[in-house]
C-alpha positions as CSV (number, residue, x, y, z in Angstrom):
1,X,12.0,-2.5,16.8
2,X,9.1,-2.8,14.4
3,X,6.7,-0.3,13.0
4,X,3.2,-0.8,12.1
5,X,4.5,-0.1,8.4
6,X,8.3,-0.4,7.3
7,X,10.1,3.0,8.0
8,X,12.2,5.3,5.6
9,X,14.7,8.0,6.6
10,X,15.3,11.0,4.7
11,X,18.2,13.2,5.3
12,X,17.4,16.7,5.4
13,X,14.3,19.2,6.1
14,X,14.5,21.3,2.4
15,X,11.7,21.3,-0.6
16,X,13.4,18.5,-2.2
17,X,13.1,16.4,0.9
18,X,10.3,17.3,2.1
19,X,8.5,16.3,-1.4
20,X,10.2,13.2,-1.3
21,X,9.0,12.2,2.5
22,X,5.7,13.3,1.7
23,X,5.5,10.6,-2.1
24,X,6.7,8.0,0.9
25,X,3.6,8.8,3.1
26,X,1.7,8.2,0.1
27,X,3.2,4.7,-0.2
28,X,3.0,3.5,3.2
29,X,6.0,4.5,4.6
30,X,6.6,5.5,8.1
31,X,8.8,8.3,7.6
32,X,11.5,10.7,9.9
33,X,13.2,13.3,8.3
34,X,17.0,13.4,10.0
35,X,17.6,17.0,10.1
36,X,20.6,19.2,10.7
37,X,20.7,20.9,14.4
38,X,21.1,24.0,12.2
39,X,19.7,23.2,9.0
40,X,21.0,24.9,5.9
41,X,18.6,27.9,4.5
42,X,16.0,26.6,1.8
43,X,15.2,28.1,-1.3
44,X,11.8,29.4,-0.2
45,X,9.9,26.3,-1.2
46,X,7.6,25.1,1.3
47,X,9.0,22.6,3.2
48,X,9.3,21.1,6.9
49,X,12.0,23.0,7.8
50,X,10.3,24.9,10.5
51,X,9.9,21.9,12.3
52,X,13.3,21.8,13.5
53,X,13.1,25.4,14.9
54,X,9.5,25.5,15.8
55,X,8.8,21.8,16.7
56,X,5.9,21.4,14.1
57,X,5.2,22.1,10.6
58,X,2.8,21.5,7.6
59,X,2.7,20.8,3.8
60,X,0.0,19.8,2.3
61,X,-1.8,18.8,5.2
62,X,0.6,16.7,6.7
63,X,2.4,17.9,9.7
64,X,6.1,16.9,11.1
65,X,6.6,17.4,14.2
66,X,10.5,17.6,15.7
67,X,11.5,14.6,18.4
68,X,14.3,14.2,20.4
69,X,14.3,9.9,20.8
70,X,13.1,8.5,17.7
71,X,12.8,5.8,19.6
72,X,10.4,6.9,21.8
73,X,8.5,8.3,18.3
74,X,8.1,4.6,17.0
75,X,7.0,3.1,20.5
76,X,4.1,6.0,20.7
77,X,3.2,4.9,17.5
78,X,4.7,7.3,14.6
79,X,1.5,8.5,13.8
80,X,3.1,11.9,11.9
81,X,6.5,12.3,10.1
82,X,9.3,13.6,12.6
83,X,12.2,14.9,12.3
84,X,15.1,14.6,14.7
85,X,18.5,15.5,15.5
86,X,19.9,12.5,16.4
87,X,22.8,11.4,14.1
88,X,22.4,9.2,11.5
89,X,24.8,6.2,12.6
90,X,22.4,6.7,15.7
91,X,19.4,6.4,14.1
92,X,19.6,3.5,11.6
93,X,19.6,0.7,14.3
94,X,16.8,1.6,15.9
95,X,14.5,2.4,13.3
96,X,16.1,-0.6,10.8
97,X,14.9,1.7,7.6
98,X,13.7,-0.6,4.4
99,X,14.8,2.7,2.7
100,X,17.3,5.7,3.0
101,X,16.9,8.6,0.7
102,X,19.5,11.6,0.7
103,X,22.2,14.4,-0.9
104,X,25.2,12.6,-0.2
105,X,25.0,9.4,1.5
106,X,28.0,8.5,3.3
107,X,30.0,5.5,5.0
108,X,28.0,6.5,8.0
109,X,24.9,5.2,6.5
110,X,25.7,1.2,6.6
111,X,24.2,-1.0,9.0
112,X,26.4,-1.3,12.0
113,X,25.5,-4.9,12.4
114,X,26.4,-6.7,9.2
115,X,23.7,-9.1,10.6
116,X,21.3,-6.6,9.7
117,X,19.4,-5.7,6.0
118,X,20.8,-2.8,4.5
119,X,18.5,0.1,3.4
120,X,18.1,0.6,0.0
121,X,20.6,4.1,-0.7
122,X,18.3,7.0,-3.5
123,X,20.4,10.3,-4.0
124,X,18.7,13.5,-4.5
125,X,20.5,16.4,-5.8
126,X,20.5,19.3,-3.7
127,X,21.7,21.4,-6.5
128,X,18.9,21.2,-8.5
129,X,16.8,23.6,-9.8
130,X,13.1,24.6,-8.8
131,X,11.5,21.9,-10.8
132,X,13.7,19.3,-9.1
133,X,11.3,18.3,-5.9
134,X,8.3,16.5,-7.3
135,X,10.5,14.7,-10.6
136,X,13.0,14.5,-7.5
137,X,10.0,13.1,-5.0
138,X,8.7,10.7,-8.3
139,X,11.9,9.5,-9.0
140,X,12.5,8.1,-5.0
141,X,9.1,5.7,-6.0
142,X,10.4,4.7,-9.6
143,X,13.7,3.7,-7.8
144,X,12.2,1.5,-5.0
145,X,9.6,0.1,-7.5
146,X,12.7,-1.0,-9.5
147,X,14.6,-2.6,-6.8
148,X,11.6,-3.4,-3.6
149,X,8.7,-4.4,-5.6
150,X,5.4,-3.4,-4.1
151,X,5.5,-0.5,-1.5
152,X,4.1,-0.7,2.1
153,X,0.8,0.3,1.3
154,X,0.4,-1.9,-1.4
155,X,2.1,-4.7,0.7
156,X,-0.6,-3.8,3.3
157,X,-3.2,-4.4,0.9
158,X,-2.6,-8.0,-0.2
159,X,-2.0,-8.7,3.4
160,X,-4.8,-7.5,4.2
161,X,-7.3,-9.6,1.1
162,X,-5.5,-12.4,2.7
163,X,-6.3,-12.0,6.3
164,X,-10.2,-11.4,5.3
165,X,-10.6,-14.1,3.1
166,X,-9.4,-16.5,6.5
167,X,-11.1,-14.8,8.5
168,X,-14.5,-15.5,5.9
169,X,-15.2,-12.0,5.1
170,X,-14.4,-12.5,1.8
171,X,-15.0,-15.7,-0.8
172,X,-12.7,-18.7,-0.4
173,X,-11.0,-18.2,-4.2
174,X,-9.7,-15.2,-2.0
175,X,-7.4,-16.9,0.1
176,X,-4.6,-17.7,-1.9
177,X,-5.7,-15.1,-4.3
178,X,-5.6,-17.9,-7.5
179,X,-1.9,-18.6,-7.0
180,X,-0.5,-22.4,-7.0
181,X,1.5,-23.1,-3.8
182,X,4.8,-22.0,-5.1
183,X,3.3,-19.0,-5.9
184,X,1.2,-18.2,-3.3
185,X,4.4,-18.8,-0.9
186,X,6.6,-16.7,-2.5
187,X,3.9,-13.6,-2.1
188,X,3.7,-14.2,1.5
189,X,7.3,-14.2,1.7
190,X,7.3,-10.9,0.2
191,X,4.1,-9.3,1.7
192,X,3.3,-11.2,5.1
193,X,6.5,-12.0,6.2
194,X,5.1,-12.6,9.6
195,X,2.8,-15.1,9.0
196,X,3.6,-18.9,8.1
197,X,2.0,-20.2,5.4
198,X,-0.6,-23.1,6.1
199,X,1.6,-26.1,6.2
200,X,-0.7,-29.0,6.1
201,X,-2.2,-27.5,2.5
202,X,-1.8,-30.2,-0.2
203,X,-1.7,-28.9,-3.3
204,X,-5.0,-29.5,-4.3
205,X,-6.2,-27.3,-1.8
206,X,-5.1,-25.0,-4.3
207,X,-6.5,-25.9,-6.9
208,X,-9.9,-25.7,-5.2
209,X,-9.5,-22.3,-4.3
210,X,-8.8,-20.9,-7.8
211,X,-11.8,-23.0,-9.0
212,X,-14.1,-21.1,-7.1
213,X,-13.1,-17.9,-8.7
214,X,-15.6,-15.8,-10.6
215,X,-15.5,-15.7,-14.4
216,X,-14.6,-11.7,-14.3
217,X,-12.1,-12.4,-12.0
218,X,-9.3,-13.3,-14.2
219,X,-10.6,-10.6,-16.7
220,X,-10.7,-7.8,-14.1
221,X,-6.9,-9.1,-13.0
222,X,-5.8,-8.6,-16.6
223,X,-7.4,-4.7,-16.7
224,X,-5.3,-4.0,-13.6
225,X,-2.1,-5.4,-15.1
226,X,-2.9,-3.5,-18.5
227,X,-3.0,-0.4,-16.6
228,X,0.6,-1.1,-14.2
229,X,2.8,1.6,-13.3
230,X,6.5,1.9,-15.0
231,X,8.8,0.2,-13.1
232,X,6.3,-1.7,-11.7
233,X,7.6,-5.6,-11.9
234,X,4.9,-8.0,-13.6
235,X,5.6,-10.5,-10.7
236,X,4.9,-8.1,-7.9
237,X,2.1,-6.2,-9.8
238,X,0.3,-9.7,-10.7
239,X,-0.1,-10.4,-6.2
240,X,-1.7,-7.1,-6.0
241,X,-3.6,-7.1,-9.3
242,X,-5.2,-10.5,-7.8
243,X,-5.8,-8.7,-4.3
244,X,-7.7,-5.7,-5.9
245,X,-9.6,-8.4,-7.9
246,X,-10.2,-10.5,-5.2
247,X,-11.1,-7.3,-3.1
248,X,-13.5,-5.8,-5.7
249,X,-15.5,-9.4,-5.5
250,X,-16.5,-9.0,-1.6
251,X,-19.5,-7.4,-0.1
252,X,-18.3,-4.5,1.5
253,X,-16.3,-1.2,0.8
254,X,-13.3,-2.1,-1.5
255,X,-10.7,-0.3,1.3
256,X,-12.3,-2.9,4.0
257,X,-11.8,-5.6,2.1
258,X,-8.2,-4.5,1.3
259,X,-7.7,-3.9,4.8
260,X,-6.5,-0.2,4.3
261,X,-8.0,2.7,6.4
262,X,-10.2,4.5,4.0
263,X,-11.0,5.4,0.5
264,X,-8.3,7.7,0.5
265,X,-5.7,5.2,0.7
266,X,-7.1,2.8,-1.9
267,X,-6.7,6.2,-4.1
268,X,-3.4,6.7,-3.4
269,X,-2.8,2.7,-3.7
270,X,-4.5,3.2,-7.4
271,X,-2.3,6.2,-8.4
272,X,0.9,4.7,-7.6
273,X,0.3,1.0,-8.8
274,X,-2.4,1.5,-11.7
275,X,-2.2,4.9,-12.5
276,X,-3.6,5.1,-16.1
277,X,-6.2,3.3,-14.6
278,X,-7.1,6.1,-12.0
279,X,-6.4,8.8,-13.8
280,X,-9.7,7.7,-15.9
281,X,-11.6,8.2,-12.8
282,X,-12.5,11.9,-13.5
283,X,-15.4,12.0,-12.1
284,X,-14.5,10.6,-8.8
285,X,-16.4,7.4,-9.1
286,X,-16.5,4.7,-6.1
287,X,-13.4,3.3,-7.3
288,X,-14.9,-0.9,-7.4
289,X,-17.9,0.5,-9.3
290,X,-15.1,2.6,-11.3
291,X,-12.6,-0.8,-12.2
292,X,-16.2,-2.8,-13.3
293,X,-17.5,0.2,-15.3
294,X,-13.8,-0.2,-17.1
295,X,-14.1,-3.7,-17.4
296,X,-17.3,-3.7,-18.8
297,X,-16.1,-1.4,-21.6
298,X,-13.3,-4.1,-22.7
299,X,-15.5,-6.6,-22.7
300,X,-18.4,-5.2,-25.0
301,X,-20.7,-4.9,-21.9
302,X,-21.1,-0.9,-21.1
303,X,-22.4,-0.6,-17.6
304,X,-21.4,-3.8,-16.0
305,X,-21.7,-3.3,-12.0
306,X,-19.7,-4.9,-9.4
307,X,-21.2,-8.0,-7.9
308,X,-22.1,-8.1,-4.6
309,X,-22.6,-4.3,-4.0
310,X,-26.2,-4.5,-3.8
311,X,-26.0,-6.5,-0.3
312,X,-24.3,-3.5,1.1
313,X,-26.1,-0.5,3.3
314,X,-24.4,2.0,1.2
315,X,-25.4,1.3,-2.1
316,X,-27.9,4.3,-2.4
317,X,-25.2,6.6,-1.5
318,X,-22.7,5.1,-3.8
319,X,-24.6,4.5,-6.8
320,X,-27.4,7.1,-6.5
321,X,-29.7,4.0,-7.4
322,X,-32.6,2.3,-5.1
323,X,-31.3,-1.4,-3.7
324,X,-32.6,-3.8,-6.7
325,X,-35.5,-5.9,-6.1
326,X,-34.7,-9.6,-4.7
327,X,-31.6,-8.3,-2.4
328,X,-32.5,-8.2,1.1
329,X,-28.9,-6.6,2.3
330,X,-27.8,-9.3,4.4
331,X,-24.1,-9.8,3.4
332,X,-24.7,-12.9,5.0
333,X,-26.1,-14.0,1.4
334,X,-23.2,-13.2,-0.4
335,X,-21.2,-15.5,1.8
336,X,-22.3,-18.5,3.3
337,X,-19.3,-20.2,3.8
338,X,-18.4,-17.7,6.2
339,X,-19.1,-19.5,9.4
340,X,-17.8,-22.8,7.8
341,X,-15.2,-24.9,7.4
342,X,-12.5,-22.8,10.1
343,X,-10.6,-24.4,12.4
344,X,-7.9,-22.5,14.4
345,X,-5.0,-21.6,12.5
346,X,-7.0,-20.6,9.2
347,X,-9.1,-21.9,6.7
348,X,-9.5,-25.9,6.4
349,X,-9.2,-26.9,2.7
């Protein structure tokens, strides 16, 4: 059964667990928490724990809310965390977890159908002391951006610079984000694996693409990478340091064009990916106007302001600036290939 994003299970309702399924939110994950029918006593931490008693709880803002089918959970659409009763060896093949995090992971937790991908196994240590949930909660997002590359959200993301540069809301560089074929295929192996590739593309439909790219676009890709989480894999953080660049190029809010649900996730996208990069933000800056201002200091050109932003309704409110002369805010401007050259499938290059 599939979820809207890939689906982690965490054993247990205590602090450490709870930390830990709330870092997964963060990333995209759609998350239960497997709890005990009589779960152990916590330390006192806040936690999710009450769930399981009082069939809802909330840290942090989130709330968990018990279930008794977790099937029935995914099919309403998983919109909270849960938690649920059901045993584990029950719960694995329904909800096909791209990640299992837990105390003492047992034989129990392999895929009953050898068929099947097996989730990638992260330990906590219930033994640990008080400082142990957020170092523990970090270290569950350092281990799957050792061994699973991007996480869901940022999967989501260059999925969704993809879908809007066919779809010509974004420039046509944008849709194969500057890759060459082999390149370009292998990220939508990893990040759309869905969607087929377009076949009939000859190479130098490639080619063209990454012609078209702005002259900032390579430099802006190279800030991002400077800026990559530990852990992060150059491979993995290069596809979504092209989507963000890509992304910042387009005429509306950067989370539209990433194809995320708000500003709030592109925050969370920025923390986790490109921290050292967001953690300059102290002022809480748009975050495209934030990655040009940046930009422009490498370069020797203080100020520099995202292209594009001018066309958009917003741009009083976001820059605290009048609409410069000569812009008449029709985004239309920015893109006139929009209502051209589509056929079907996709793009025709």
């Amino acid at each position: 059964m599939q979820t809207l994003r890939p689906c982690a299970v965490v054993c247990g309702t205590d602090d450490v667990a709870s930390a830990a399924a709330l870092r997964l939110v963060e990333a995209g994950y759609t998350v239960l928490l497997a709890a005990d029918a009589a779960p152990a006593a916590t330390r006192g931490a806040p936690s999710f724990a009450a769930a399981v008693k009082d069939g809802e709880a909330r840290l942090d803002g989130v709330r968990c809310r018990r279930v008794e089918d977790a099937a029935a959970w995914l099919r309403d659409g998983a919109h909270d965390i849960a938690c649920c009763a059901q045993p584990l060896h029950a719960l694995l093949p329904i909800l096909e977890p791209e990640v299992l995090v837990g105390a003492g992971i047992g034989a129990d937790a392999a895929p009953l159908d050898p068929s099947r991908r097996a989730p990638l196994m992260i330990a906590l240590d219930p033994g640990a002391g008080d400082g142990a949930a957020p170092d523990g909660a970090d270290g569950v997002l350092q281990t799957i951006l050792r061994h699973g590359g991007l996480p869901p959200l940022a999967r989501a993301a260059v999925a969704g610079v993809v879908r809007n540069a066919l779809t010509g809301d974004l420039a046509l560089f944008a849709a194969t984000l500057g890759f060459n074929r082999h390149e370009f295929r292998a990220l939508v192996a990893a990040c759309l694996p869905d969607v087929e590739p377009e076949c009939e593309w000859e190479a130098g439909a490639y080619g063209l693409c990454a012609s078209r790219a702005p002259a900032l676009f390579a430099p802006l890709t190279e800030l991002l990478l400077a800026h990559r989480a530990p852990g992060l894999a150059e491979r993995p953080a290069r596809w979504l340091a092209h989507a963000l660049a890509a992304a910042g190029f387009g005429a509306r809010h950067l989370w539209q064009d990433l194809g995320l649900s708000g500003r709030a996730e592109v925050s969370r996208l920025l923390g986790l990916c490109f921290p050292t990069l967001a953690a300059r933000n102290v002022t809480d800056m748009k975050w495209k106007r934030h990655m040009f201002l940046v930009l422009g200091e490498r370069l020797g050109r203080p100020g520099l302001m995202p292209p594009n932003c001018a066309s958009c309704d917003s741009y009083p409110s976001c820059f605290g600036l009048p609409v410069p002369e000569g812009f008449s805010g029709d985004r239309r401007a920015a893109f006139p290939h929009r209502d051209a050259g589509r056929s079907g499938k996709g793009m025709t290059l």
